[in-house]
Structures are given as structure tokens and as C-alpha cells.
Steps between C-alpha positions, in 0.01 A plus 500: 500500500536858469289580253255244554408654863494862286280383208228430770512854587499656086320824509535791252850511506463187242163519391293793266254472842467778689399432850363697812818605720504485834733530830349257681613179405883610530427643854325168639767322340756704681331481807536125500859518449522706763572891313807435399497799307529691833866387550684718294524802397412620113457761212191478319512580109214563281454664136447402120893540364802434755388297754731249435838697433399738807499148694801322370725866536365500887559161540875487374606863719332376823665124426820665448430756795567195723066374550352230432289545228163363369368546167177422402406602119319372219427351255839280447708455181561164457452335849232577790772501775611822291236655772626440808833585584737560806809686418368491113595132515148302371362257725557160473264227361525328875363750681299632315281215456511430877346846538236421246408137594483679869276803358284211275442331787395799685256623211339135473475437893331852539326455152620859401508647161773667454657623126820400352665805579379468815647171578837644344483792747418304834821268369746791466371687834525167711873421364581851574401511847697160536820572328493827777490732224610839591283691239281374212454700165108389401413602160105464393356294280245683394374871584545493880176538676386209440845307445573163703793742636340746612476355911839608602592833632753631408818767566421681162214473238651573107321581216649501163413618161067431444402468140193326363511090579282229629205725414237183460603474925636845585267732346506674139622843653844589600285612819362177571845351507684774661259399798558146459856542543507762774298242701839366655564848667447417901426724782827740545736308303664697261443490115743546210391533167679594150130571342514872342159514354310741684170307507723199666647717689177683672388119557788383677526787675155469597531143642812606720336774658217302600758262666700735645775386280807717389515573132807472306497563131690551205613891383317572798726350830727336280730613209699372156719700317795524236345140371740372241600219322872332511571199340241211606408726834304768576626758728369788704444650847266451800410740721214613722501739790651258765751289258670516174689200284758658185585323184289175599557216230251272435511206288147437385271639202270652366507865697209495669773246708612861657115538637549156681815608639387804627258295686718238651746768610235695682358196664871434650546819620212496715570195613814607619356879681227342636567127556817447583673293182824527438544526148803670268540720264732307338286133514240774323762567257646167430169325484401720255733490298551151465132355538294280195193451551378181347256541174542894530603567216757222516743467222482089385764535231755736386530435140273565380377700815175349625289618746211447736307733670118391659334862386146345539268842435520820288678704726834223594447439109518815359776614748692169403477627117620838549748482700615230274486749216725743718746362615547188264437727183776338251322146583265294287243407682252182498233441792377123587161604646303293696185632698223335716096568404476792826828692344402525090315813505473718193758740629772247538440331206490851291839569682656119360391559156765817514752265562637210347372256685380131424240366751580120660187280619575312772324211652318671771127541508541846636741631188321719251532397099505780298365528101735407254419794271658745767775277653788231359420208755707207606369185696812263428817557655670367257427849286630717827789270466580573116456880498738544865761240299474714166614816711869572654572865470565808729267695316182267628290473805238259622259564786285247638206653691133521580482224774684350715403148342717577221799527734602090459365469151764740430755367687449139369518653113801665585679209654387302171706752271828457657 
């Protein structure tokens, strides 16, 4: 029932269509079920690379902080009530279908048009405001302007790392989508980014001013140093002029990990100066230190070690390769690449032909098949299946990337070599 009350809502999140986005479907549809979005209290993230990791690494410290935490992200692994969560726990199949029979009937009664995403969103704001959430972490969709999320108002606006994606809807120019994404900054509520690029920069910077919003960026308010690596963690210091975290362990990978960090730490620490949240030190530490993030770069078997990581565009690709190189420089390494239509540009696929990678189709109309002449392909499983079986050594690594689809493909040809 699920999915059949979702598939009457497809947009381009399953199709090659692009459509005309808008805000006001998702606001009318709020407004008949009352705002809930109004009820609790939120962080707002946008960017390209890190939305998701910034999210989850928020979500766990507050959780373990002692608040009730939402968590809306996207898109899911294996499951759709991956996207909502209170406490990280999914929802469950029961109410979420109550909430979108309830927002169906709402849509159909009213004869709005809302989007898929939309329907999602309205869904995980209305069981928020229900459960008495005490703060939600909202994660975009898609660029932020125009994003089904972008109603609520919330304590902090984030920005992670922009890079070049979702050009055929968020312009060609690392300009065009820099404004796209700085769309969720609100009237005097403050923005954190961990952009570096100067021509980001003066954009975001830009955007706060003419909101009256306090600036926070990276190697500018806020500080990394003595970044090393020990064992499976990375480890290095926090500081800025108001707080400063030694010798913080974190669990996750590649580096650029550290950037997301830097972000979630600052985000806490104003929350604690200037609204009143009681959170640790130590839950920062622990937390840290002991988090996974599911499918960031999520180890699916030890021997041999396999891998998956959803690196979707050049720059979470090529950062994914060579910090591979560095610190895993004794292993042997084999990339399962699988990339929709939008993603295969010439620069990524120059960058996989570097690497030894062979290229799986998968039955989606949206994945991109590649020629022959320039890439091994595999369409049957049952190949994937024979080459993991035929390797068992220390020396050899298998990553699994491109796309989030490939996430259970992988998981299901794993499963079928033990």
C-alpha cells in the first residue's frame, strides 16, 4: 500500500523527466494539515557531498545528548522508511501509511499536485510534530531553494561541500548552484558552511548578508589541525575562537569525513551558547568515535574486504579514489561502478578508466550503459557472483559505488557467496 499511494506521485526522482519545481504544492498541502512543520524545532542542511553524514552525525550526538530526534534524509538504501526517523530508529510500515493514506486523501480532496518528494516530506513533518519531536535534522532533496524542505525555519542553515551536480535542474555553473543551495539561508538564522572555494564562498556570504544571517565558515571561524590517521580512525583537533575539541576520533571515511565533522561540531556549539542545549563533550567524543553511517563507505565483508561508498559525481568520486590510494596503498583494488544517465559525464568516466573498474547495468531506466570498447560490463549477477567467490585474500579490495541503487544489488551478491 505503500508504494502504491507513492507511485501516484513518481516525479524525477524515478523518471529521466525533468519537471518545473515549485513550493507551492508542499505549502497548501501543509496548510491543510495544519503546519505541522511549525511544531518543532530543526537544522536545515543543504550541499552537493555530505548532506547525509552531516545529518546522521547530528542526529546520533543530539539523540544521545538526551532529545528527541528527527531525521529526515534521502534517498534511502534499501527501504523508504530509511527517511524518516525518530531517534535514528526508521519508521514503521503502520504509520507511515496512515500518514500517507491521510496526506492522499488530502491531495485528492483538494485536487493538489504535489511531487513525490513532496508527499514524503509532508509525511515526515506531520509524524514529527506528533511524536513531540524535540528537534528535527531536515536534509534536502535537491538544491534547496526550491526543495519540498525548504518551508521550515530553522535554528541553523548548513551548507556542505558544492561541486558540480544536477546541472540539467540546478544550473551548469558552480554559481548557479551555489545559489540554489544558499536558498535555505532565512532571515537572521545563522549559516555554517565547510565550502572553501572562494567563488562559493563570496556567494554564500553574499546570501547571509542580505539576510542578516551570521556567517560561519571553514579556515575562516572554524579550524582543523594535526589531521592524522590511526588505525581505521581519523584523528585531529577542533578549535575556533570560542571552543576547541583535542584528539577527536572519528570512525568514518574518506577524509573529507573531517569537513563534515567540523560542521556538526560547530552547529552544536552554537546550539549550546545561544540556545540553550545541553550537550557533552564527551557524547561528542563517544559518538564519534563509535558512529557507522549506513552505505558510507560501509565495509560488507571482511575477507576479502568489500566496500560501499555512494560517491555519485567527480568530486565524492575522485576523493573516494585517492584517498583510497593513500591510505589503503598495499591493497588491490577493483571498483563495481554503477552510474545513472545525469552522473556519466566525460570527466567521471575519464577518471574510471584510471581505475580498475568493471561497469554493472542495472535494471533502472535512469542507469547509464556505457560502450563496451572502453568498459568490461556485467548485466548477470551470476558473473558478480563468480569473480567476488574467485577472490579471498588480504591483499584485495572491492568497492561498490556510483549510486545508491547498487547498494542491495551488492548486498544480495554478497549474501549469495557465503
Amino acid at each position: 500500500m505503500i508504494n502504491n499511494i507513492l507511485n501516484k506521485y513518481l516525479n524525477n526522482e524515478k523518471s529521466v523527466i525533468v519537471r518545473n519545481y515549485s513550493l507551492e504544492p508542499i505549502i497548501k498541502l501543509l496548510d491543510n494539515l495544519q503546519n505541522p512543520h511549525k511544531n518543532f524545532k530543526s537544522i536545515h542542511i543543504a550541499g552537493t557531498n555530505g548532506k547525509g553524514s552531516t545529518a546522521f552525525l547530528l542526529s546520533a550526538i543530539l539523540e544521545n545528548s538526551g532529545y528527541k530526534t528527527g531525521l529526515y534524509i534521502s534517498p534511502h538504501l534499501s527501504k523508504i522508511n530509511e527517511r524518516i526517523k525518530i531517534n535514528l530508529d526508521d519508521i514503521d510500515d503502520i504509520p507511515l501509511e496512515k500518514y500517507l493514506k491521510l496526506i492522499d486523501s488530502v491531495c485528492c480532496d483538494k485536487s493538489l499536485s504535489p511531487t513525490y518528494f513532496d508527499i514524503l516530506t509532508a509525511a515526515a513533518f506531520k509524524y514529527f510534530s506528533d511524536e513531540s519531536i524535540d528537534i528535527a535534522i531536515i536534509e534536502t532533496g535537491l538544491g534547496g531553494r526550491l526543495d519540498s524542505t525548504n518551508v521550515i525555519t530553522p535554528e541553523i542553515s548548513v551548507i556542505t561541500d558544492v561541486s558540480m551536480d544536477h546541472t540539467n535542474i540546478l544550473g551548469e555553473t558552480i554559481e548557479e548552484i551555489t545559489k540554489e543551495k544558499c536558498g535555505i539561508i532565512k532571515p537572521n538564522i545563522p549559516v555554517i558552511t565547510s565550502n572553501v572555494d572562494l567563488k562559493i564562498i563570496s556567494i554564500i556570504r553574499e546570501y547571509a548578508e542580505k539576510n542578516m544571517s551570521q556567517l560561519y565558515t571553514l579556515n575562516c571561524d572554524f579550524f582543523t589541525k594535526n589531521i592524522k590517521r590511526d588505525n581505521n580512525y581519523f584523528v585531529f583537533d577542533y578549535f575556533s575562537d570560542k571552543y576547541e575539541l583535542r584528539d577527536i576520533k572519528i570512525s568514518l571515511f574518506p577524509i573529507h569525513q573531517i569537513k563534515n565533522t567540523t560542521l556538526v561540531i560547530t552547529a552544536l556549539n552554537y546550539l549550546k551558547l545561544y540556545s540553550s542545549y545541553n550537550i557533552s563533550d564527551d557524547t561528542i567524543y563517544k559518538t564519534l568515535e563509535n558512529i557507522k553511517v549506513p552505505g558510507r563507505f560501509q565495509t560488507l565483508n571482511d575477507r576479502p574486504l568489500i566496500v560501499y561508498d555512494p560517491a555519485h559525481n567527480f568530486d565524492a568520486l575522485n576523493n573516494l579514489i585517492n584517498d583510497l590510494n593513500k591510505f589503503y596503498p598495499d591493497k588491490n583494488k577493483l571498483f563495481f561502478v554503477s552510474m545513472m544517465k545525469d552522473k556519466a559525464n566525460n570527466k567521471i568516466l575519464e577518471l574510471l578508466k584510471n581505475v580498475n573498474a568493471v561497469y554493472i547495468t542495472l535494471p533502472d531506466e535512469r542507469g547509464y550503459i556505457p560502450d563496451k570498447k572502453i568498459f568490461k560490463i556485467i548485466s548477470d549477477k551470476n558473473n558478480l557472483i563468480e569473480i567476488i567467490s574467485n577472490i579471498n585474500t588480504i591483499d584485495e579490495m572491492i568497492i561498490f559505488t556510483g549510486t545508491f541503487r547498487i547498494y542491495d544489488y551488492a548486498l544480495s551478491a554478497i549474501k549469495s557467496c557465503k
